[in-house]
NUKETI-662424 format. One record per residue: x negated, y negated, z of N, C-alpha, C, O in turn; residue in one letter. Coordinates in steps of 0.001 Angstrom, whole numbers, padded with zeros to 6 digits, always signed. Layout:
// NUKETI-662424
XYZXYZXYZXYZA
...
//
This chain:
// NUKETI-662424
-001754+001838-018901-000349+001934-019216+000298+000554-019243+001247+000245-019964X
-000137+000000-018635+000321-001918-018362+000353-002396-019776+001246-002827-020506X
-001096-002145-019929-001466-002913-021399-000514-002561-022403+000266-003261-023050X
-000729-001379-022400+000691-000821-023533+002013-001132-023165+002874-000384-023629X
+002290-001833-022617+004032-001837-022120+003916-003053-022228+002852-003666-022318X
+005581-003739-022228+005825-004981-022195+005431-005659-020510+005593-006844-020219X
+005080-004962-019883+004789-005370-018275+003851-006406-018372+002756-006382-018935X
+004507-007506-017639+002712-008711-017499+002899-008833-016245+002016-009548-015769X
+003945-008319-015151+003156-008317-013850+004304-006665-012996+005526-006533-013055X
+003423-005851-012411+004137-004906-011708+004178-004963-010320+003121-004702-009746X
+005528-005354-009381+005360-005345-008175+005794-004031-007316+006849-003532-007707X
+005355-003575-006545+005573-002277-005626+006210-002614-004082+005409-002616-003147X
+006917-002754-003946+007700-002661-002877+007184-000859-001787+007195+000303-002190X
+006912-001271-000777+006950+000344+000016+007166-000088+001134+006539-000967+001725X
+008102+000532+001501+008812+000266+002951+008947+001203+004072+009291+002343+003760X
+008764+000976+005202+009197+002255+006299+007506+002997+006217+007486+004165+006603X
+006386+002520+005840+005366+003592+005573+005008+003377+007676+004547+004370+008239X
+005139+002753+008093+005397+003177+009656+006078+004534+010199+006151+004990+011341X
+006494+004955+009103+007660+006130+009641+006702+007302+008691+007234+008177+008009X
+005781+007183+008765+005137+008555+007769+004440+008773+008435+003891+007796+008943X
+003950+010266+008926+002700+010493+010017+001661+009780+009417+001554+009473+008229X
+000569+009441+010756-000443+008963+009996-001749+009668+009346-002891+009247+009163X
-001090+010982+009055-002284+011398+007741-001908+011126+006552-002716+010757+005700X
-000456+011285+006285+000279+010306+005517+000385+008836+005080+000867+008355+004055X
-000164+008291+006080-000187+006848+005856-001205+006521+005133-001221+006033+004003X
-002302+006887+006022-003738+006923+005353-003599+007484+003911-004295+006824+003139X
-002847+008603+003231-002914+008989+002113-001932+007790+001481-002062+007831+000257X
-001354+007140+001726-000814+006025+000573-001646+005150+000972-001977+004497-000017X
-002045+004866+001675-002877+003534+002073-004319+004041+000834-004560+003093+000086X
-005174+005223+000561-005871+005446-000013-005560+005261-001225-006432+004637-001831X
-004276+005673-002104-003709+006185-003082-003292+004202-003399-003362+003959-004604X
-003028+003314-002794-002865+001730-002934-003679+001196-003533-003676+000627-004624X
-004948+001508-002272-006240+001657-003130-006804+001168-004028-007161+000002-004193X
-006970+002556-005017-006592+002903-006160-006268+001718-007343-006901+001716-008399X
-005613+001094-007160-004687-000028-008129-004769-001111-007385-003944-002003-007582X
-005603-001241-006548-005965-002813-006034-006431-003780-007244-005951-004882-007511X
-007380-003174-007848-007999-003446-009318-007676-003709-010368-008300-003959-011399X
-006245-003635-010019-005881-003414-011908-004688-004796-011941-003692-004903-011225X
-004986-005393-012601-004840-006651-012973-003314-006745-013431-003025-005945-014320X
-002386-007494-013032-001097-007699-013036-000407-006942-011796+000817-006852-011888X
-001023-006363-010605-000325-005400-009861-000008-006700-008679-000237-007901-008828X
+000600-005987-007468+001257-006724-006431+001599-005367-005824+002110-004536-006575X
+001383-005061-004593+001878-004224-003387+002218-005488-002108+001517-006247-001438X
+003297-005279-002197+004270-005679-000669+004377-004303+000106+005039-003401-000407X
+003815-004129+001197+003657-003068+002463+004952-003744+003915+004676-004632+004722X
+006102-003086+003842+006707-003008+005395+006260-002204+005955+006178-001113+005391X
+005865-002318+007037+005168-001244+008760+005353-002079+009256+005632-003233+008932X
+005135-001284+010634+004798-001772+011774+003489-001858+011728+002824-000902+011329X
+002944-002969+012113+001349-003061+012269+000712-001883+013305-000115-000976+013211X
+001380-002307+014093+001153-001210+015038+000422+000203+015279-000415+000878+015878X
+001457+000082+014295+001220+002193+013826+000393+002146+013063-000558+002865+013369X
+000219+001292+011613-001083+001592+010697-002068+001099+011685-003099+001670+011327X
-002303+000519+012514-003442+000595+013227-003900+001899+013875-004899+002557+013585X
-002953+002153+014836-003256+003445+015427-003381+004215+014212-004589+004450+014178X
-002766+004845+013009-003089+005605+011982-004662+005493+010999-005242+006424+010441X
-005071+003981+011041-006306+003890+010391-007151+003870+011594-008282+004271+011316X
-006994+003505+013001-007877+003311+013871-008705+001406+013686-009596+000905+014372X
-008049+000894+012678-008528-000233+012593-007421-001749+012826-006378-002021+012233X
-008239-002621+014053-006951-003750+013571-006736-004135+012534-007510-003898+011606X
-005736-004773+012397-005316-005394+011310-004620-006908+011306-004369-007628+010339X
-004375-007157+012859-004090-008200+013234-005218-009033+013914-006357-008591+014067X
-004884-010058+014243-006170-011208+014929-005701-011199+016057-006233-011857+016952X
//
């Protein structure tokens, strides 16, 4: 859809995903994913680290 559109770069803003249970989280975090790959994209993520940790079970900080 990129290619066809005047778009040469798409950024995603998602905010508050700290505030989504975390089976929820994990499902946008999967669904991000997804479009890691695709060339012109950008995801900016607000959370709390915190919580997507406890929600993936993985750190994410050092």
């Amino acid at each position: 859809m990129l290619k066809d559109s005047d778009i040469d770069k798409l950024i995603i803003l998602i905010d508050d995903l700290d505030r989504c249970s975390p089976e929820r989280v994990i499902e946008n975090l999967e669904a991000i994913k997804l479009f890691l790959s695709v060339s012109g994209t950008a995801f900016i993520i607000g959370a709390d680290p915190r919580i997507v940790e406890h929600a993936t079970g993985t750190q994410i900080r050092s």
